[in-house]
N, C-alpha and C positions, 0 to 999 in steps of 0.2 A: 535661685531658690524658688521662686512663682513657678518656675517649669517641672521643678521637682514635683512639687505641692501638685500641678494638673495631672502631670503622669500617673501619683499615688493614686488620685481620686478616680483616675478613670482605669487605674488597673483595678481596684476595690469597688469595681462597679461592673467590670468586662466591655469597657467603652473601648471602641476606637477614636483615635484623636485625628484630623487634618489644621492644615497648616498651610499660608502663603507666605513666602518673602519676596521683593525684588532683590535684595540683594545676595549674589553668590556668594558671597563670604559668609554668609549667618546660614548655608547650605551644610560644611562639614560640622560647626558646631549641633545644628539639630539633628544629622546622623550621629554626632557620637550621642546622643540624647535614646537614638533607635529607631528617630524616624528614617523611610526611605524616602527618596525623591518618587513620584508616582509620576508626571509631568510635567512638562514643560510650556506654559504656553509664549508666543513668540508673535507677536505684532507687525506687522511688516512695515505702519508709517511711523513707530514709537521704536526709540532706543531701549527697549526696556523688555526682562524676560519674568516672569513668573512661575515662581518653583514651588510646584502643589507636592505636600509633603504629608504622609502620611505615616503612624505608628501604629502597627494592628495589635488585635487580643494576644 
């Protein structure tokens, strides 16, 4: 419901939204939301990926 509410505000505004996860999993839920992945970043001494996610106007 909170993601709804941000999306509403910033489509009744012309905002673009960005977004990080580490986790993949919470990746297809904020595509079906609309966001797209934009990138990746990927650390070489850390087990761990960050997914820059973007929803445009």
């Amino acid at each position: 419901m909170m993601m709804n509410e941000v999306i509403a505000c910033a489509d009744r505004n012309d905002m673009m939204i960005s977004l990080e996860t580490h986790n993949p999993k919470n990746v297809p839920f904020y595509e079906h939301l609309g966001f797209k992945t934009f990138g990746i970043v990927e650390k070489p001494h850390f087990q761990l990926k960050q997914y820059c996610m973007i929803k445009e106007l």
